[in-house]
Gaussian input, Z-matrix of N, CA and C with variables (Angstrom, degrees):
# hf/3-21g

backbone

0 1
 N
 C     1     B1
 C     2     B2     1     A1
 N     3     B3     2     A2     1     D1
 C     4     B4     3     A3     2     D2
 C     5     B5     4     A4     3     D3
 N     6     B6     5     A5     4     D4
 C     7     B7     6     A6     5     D5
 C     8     B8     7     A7     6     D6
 N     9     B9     8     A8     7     D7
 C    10    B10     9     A9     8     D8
 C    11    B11    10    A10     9     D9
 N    12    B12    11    A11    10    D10
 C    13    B13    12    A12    11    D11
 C    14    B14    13    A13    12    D12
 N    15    B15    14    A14    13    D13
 C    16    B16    15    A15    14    D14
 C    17    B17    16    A16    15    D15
 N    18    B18    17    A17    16    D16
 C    19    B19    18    A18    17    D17
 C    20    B20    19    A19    18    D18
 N    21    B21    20    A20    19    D19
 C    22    B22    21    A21    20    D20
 C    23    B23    22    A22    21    D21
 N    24    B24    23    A23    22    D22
 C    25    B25    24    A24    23    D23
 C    26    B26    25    A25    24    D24
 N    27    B27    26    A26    25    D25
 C    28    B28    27    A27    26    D26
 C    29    B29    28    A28    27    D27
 N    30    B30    29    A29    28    D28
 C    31    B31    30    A30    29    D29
 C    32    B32    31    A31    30    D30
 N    33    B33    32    A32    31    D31
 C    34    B34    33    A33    32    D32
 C    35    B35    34    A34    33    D33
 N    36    B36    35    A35    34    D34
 C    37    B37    36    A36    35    D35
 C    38    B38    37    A37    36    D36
 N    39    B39    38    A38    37    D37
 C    40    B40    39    A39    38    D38
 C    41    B41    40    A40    39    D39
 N    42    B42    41    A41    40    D40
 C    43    B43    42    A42    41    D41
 C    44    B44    43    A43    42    D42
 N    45    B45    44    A44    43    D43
 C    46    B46    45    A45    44    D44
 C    47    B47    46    A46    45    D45
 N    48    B48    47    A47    46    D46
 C    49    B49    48    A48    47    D47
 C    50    B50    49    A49    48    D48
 N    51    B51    50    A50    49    D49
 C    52    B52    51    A51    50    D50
 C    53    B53    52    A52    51    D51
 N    54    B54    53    A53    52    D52
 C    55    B55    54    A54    53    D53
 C    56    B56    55    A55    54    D54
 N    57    B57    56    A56    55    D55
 C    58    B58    57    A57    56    D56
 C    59    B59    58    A58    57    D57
 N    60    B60    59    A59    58    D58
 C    61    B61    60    A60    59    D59
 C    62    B62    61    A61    60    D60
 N    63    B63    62    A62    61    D61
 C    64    B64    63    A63    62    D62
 C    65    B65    64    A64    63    D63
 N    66    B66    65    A65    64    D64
 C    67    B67    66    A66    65    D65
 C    68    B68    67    A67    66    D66
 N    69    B69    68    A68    67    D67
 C    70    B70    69    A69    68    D68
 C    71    B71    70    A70    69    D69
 N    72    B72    71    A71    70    D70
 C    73    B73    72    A72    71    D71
 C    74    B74    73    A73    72    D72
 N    75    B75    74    A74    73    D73
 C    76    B76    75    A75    74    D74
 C    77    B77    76    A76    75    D75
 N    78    B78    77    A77    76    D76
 C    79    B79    78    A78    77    D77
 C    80    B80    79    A79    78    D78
 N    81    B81    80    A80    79    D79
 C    82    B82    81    A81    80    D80
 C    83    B83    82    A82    81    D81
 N    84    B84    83    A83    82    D82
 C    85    B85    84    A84    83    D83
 C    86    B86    85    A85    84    D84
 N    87    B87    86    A86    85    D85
 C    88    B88    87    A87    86    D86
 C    89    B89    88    A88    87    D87
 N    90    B90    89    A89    88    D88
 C    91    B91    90    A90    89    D89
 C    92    B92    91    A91    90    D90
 N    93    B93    92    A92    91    D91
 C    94    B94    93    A93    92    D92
 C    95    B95    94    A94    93    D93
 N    96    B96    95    A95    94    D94
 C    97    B97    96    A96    95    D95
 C    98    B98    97    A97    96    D96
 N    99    B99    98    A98    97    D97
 C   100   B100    99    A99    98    D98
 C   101   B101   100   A100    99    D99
 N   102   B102   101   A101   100   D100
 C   103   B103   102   A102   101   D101
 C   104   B104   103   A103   102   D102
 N   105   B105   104   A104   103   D103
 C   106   B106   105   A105   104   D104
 C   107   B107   106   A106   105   D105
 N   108   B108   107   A107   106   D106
 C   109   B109   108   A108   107   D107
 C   110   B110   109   A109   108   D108
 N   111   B111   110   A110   109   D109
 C   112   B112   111   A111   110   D110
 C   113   B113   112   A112   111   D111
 N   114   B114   113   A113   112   D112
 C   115   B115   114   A114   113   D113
 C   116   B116   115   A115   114   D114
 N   117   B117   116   A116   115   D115
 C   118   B118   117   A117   116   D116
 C   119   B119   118   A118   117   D117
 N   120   B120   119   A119   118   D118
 C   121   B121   120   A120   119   D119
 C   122   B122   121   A121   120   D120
 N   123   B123   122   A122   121   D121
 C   124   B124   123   A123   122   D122
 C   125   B125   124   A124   123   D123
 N   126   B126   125   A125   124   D124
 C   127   B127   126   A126   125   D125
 C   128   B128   127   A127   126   D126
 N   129   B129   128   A128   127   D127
 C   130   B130   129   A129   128   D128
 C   131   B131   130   A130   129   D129
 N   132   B132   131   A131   130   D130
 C   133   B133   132   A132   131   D131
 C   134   B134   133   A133   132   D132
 N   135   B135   134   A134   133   D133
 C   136   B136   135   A135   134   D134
 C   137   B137   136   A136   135   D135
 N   138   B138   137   A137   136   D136
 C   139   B139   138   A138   137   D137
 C   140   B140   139   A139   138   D138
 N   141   B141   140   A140   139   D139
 C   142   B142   141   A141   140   D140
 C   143   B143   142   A142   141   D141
 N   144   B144   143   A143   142   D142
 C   145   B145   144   A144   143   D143
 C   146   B146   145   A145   144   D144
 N   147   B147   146   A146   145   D145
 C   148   B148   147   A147   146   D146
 C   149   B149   148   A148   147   D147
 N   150   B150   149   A149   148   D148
 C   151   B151   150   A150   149   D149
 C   152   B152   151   A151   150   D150
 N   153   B153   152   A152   151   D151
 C   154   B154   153   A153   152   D152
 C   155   B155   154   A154   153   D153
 N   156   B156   155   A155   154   D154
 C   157   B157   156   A156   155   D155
 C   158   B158   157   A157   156   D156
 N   159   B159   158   A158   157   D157
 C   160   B160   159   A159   158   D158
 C   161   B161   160   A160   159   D159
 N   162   B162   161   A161   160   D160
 C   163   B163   162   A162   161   D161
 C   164   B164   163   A163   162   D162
 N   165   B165   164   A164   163   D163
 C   166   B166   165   A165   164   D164
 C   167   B167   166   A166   165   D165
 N   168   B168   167   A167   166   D166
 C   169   B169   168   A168   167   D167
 C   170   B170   169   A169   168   D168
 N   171   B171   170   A170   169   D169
 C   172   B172   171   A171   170   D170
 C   173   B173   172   A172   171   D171
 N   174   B174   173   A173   172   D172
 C   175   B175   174   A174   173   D173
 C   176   B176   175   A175   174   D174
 N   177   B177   176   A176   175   D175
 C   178   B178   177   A177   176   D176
 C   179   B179   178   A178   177   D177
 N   180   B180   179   A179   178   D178
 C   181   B181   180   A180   179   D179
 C   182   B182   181   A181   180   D180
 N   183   B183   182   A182   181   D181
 C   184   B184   183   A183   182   D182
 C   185   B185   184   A184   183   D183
 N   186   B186   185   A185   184   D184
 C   187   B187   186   A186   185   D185
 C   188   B188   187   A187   186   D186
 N   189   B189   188   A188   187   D187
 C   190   B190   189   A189   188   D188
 C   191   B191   190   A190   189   D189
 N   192   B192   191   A191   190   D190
 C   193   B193   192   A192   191   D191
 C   194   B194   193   A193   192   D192
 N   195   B195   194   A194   193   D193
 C   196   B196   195   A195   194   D194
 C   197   B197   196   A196   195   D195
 N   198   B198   197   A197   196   D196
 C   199   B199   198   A198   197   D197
 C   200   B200   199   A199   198   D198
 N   201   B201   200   A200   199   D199
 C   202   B202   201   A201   200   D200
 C   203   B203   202   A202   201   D201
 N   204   B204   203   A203   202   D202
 C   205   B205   204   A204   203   D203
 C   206   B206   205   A205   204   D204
 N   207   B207   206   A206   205   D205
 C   208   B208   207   A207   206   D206
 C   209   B209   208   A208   207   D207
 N   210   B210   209   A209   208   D208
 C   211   B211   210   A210   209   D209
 C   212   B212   211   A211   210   D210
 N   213   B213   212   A212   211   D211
 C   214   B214   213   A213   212   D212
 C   215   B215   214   A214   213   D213
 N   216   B216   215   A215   214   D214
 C   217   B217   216   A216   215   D215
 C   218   B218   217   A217   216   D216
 N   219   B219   218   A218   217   D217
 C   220   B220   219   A219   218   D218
 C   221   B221   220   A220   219   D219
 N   222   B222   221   A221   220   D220
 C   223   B223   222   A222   221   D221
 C   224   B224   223   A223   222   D222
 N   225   B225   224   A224   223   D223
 C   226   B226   225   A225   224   D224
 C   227   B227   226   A226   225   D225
 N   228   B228   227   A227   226   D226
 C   229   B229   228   A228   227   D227
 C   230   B230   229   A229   228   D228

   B1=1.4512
   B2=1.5285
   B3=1.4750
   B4=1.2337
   B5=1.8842
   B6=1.4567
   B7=1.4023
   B8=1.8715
   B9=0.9071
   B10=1.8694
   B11=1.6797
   B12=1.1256
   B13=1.6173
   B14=1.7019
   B15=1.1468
   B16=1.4998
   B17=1.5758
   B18=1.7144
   B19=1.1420
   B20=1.6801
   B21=1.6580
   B22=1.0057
   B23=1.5636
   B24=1.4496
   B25=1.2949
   B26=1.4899
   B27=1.4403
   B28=1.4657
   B29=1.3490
   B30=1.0086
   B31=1.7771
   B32=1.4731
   B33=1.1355
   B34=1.0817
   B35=1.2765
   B36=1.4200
   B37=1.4528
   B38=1.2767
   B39=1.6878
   B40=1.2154
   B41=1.1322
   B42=1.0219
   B43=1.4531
   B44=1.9442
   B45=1.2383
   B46=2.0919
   B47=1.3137
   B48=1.4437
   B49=1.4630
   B50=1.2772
   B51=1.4743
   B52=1.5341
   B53=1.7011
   B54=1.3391
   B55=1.8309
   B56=1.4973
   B57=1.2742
   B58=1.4823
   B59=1.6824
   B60=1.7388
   B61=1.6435
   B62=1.7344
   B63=1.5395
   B64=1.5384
   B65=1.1639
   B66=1.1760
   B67=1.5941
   B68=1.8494
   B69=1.1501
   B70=1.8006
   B71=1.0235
   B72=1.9775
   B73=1.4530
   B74=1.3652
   B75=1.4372
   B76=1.5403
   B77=1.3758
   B78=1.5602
   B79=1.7549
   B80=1.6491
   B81=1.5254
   B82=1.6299
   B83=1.7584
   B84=1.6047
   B85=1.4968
   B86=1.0104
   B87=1.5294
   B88=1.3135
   B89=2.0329
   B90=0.8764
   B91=1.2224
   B92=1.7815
   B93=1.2826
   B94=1.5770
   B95=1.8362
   B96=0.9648
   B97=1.8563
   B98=1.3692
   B99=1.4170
   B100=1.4316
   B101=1.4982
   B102=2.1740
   B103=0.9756
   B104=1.8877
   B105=1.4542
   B106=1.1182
   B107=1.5490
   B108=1.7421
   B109=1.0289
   B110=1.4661
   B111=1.4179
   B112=1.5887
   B113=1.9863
   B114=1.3282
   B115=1.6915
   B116=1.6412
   B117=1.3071
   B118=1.4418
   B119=1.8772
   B120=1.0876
   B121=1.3936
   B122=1.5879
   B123=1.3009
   B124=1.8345
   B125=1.3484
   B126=1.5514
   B127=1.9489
   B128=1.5728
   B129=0.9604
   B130=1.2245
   B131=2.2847
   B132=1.6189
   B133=1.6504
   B134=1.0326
   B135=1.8058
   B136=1.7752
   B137=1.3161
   B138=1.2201
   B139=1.5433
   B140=1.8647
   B141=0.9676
   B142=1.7098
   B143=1.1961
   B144=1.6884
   B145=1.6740
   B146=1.4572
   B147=1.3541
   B148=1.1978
   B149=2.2110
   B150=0.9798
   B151=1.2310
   B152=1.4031
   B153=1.2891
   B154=1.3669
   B155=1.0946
   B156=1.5952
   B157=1.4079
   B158=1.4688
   B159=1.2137
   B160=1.3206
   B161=1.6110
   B162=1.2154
   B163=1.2942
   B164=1.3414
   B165=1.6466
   B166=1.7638
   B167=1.1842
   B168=1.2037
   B169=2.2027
   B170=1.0692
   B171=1.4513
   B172=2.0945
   B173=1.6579
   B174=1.4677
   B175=1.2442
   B176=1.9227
   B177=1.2462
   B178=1.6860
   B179=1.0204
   B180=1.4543
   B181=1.2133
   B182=1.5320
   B183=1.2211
   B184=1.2655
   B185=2.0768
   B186=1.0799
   B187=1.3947
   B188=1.1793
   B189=1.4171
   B190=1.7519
   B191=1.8160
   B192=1.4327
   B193=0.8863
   B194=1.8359
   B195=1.4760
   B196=1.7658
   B197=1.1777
   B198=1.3362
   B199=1.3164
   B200=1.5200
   B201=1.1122
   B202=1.4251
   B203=1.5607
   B204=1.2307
   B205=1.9860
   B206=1.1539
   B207=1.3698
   B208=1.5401
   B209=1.6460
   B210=1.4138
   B211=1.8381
   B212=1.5842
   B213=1.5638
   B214=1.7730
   B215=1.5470
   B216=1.1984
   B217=1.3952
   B218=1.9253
   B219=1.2997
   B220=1.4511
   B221=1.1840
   B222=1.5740
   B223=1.4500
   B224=1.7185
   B225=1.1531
   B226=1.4401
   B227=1.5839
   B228=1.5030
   B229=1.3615
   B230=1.0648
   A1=110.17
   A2=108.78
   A3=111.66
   A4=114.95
   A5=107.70
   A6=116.37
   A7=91.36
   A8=119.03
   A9=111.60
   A10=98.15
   A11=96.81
   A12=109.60
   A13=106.25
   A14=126.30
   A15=139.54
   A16=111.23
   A17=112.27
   A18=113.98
   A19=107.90
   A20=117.13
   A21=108.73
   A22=137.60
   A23=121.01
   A24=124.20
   A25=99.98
   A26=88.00
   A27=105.48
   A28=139.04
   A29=89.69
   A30=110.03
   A31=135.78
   A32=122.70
   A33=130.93
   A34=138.81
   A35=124.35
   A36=132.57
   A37=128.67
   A38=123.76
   A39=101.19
   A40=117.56
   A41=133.72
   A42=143.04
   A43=99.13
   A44=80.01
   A45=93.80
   A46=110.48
   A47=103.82
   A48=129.45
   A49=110.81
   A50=104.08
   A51=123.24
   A52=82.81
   A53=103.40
   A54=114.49
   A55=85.21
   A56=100.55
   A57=108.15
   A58=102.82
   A59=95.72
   A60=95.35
   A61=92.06
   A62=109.29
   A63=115.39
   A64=105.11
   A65=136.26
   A66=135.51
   A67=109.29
   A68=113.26
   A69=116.30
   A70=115.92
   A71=93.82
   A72=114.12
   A73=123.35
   A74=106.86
   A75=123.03
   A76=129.31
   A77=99.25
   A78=113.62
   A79=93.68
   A80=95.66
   A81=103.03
   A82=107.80
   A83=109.34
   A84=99.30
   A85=111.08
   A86=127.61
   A87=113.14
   A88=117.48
   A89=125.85
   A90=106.02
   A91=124.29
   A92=100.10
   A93=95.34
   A94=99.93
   A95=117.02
   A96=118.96
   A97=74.15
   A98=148.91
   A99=144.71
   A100=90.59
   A101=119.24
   A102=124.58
   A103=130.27
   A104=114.61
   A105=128.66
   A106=121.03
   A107=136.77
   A108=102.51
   A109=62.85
   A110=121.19
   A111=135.74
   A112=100.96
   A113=99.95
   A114=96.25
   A115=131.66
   A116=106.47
   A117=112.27
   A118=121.33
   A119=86.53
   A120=104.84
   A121=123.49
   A122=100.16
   A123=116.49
   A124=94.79
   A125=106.14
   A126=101.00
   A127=102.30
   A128=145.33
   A129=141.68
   A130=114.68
   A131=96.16
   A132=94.50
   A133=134.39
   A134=99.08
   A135=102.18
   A136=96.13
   A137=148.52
   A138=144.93
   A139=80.04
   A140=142.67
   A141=138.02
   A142=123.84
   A143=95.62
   A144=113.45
   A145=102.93
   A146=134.65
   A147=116.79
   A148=87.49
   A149=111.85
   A150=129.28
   A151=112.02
   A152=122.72
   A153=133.26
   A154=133.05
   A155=115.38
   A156=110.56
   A157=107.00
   A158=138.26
   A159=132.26
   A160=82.10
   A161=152.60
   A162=139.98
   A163=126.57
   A164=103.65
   A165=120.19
   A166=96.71
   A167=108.19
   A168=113.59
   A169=119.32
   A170=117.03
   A171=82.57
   A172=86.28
   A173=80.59
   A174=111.15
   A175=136.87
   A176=119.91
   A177=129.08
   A178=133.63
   A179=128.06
   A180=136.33
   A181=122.89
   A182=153.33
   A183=111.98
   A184=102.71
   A185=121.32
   A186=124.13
   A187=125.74
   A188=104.92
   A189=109.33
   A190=108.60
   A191=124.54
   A192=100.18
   A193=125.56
   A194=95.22
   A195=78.74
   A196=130.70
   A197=140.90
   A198=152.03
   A199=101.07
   A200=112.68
   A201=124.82
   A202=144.15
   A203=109.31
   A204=113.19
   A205=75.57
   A206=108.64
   A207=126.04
   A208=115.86
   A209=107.23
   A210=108.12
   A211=112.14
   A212=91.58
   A213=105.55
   A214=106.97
   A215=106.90
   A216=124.55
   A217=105.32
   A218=112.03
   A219=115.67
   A220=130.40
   A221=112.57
   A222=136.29
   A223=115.89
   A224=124.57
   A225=128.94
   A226=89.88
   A227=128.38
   A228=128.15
   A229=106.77
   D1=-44.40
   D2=-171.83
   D3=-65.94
   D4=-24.55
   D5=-175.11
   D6=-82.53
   D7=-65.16
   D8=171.31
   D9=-15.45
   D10=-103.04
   D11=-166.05
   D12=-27.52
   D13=-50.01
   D14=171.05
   D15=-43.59
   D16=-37.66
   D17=-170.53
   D18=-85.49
   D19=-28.85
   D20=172.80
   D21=-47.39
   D22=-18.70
   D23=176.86
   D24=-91.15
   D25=143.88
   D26=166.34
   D27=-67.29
   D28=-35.94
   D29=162.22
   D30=-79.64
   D31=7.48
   D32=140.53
   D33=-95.76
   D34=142.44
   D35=177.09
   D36=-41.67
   D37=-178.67
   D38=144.16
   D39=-107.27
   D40=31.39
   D41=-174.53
   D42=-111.72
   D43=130.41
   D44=175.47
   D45=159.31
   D46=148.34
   D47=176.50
   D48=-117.77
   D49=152.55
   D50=-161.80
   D51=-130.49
   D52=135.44
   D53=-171.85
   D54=-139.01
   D55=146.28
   D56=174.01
   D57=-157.38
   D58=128.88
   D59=-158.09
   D60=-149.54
   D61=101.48
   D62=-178.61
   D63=84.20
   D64=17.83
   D65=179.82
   D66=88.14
   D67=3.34
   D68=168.54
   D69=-118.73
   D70=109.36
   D71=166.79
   D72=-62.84
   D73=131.79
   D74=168.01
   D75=-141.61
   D76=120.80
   D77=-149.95
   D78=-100.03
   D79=119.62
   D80=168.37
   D81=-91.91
   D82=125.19
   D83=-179.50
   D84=-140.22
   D85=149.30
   D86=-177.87
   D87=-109.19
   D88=155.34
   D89=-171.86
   D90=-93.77
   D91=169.93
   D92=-164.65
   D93=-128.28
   D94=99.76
   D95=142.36
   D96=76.08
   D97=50.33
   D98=168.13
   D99=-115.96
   D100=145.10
   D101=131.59
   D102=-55.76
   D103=-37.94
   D104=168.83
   D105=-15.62
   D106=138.60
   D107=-131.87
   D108=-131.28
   D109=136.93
   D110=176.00
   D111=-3.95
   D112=-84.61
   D113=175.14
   D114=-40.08
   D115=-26.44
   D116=176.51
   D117=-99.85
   D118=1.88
   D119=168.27
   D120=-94.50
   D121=-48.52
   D122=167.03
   D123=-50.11
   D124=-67.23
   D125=-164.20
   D126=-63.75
   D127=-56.74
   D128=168.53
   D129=-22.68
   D130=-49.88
   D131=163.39
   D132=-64.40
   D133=-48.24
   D134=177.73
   D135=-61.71
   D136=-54.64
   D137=-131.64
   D138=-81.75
   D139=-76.84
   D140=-174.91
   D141=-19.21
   D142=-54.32
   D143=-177.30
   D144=-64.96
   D145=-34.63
   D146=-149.19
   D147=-105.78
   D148=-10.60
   D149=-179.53
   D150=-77.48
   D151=-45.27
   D152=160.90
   D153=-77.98
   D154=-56.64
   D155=175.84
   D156=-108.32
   D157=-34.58
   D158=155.32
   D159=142.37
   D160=-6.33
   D161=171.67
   D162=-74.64
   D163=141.03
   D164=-179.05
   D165=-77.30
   D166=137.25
   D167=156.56
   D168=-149.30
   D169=141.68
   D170=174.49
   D171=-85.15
   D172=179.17
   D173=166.63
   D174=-123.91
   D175=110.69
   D176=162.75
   D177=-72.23
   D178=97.53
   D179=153.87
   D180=-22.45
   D181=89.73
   D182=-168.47
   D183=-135.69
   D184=153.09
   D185=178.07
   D186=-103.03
   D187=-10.76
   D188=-177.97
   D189=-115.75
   D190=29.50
   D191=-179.64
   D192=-83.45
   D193=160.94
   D194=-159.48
   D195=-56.86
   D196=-147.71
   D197=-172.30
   D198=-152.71
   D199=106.61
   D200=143.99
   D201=-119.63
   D202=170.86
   D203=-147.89
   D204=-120.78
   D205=134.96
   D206=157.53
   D207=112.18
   D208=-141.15
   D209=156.22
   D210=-89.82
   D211=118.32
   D212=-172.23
   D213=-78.33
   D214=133.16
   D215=179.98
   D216=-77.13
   D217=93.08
   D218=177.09
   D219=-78.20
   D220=-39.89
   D221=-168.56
   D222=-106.26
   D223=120.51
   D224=-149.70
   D225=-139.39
   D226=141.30
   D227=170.67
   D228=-144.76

């Protein structure tokens, strides 16, 4: 569910991780064909997530996340 709602923006990749550590979600994402400037992109996620499904997370900008072949490992705890 949480990758749906994630997929709805345009500006994000398809590349991202979902970490969850003590019960606080934190979405690593990288961005896609957006002017949006690292900070306005995070607030732009949290503000969705909590808009859609009602959940807090922070949110990471990130540019190096890896590349993997096959079934991608999303969810990390």
């Amino acid at each position: 569910m949480i990758e749906h709602f994630l997929m709805e923006l345009p500006d994000v990749g398809l590349w991202y991780h979902l970490k969850l550590n003590k019960g606080e979600l934190t979405i690593e994402a990288e961005k896609f064909r957006t002017d949006l400037s690292d900070k306005k992109l995070a607030k732009k996620i949290r503000k969705h997530m909590k808009d859609r499904i009602g959940i807090d997370c922070n949110v990471v900008i990130r540019d190096d996340i890896p590349r993997t072949f096959g079934k991608a490992t999303r969810v990390f705890n």
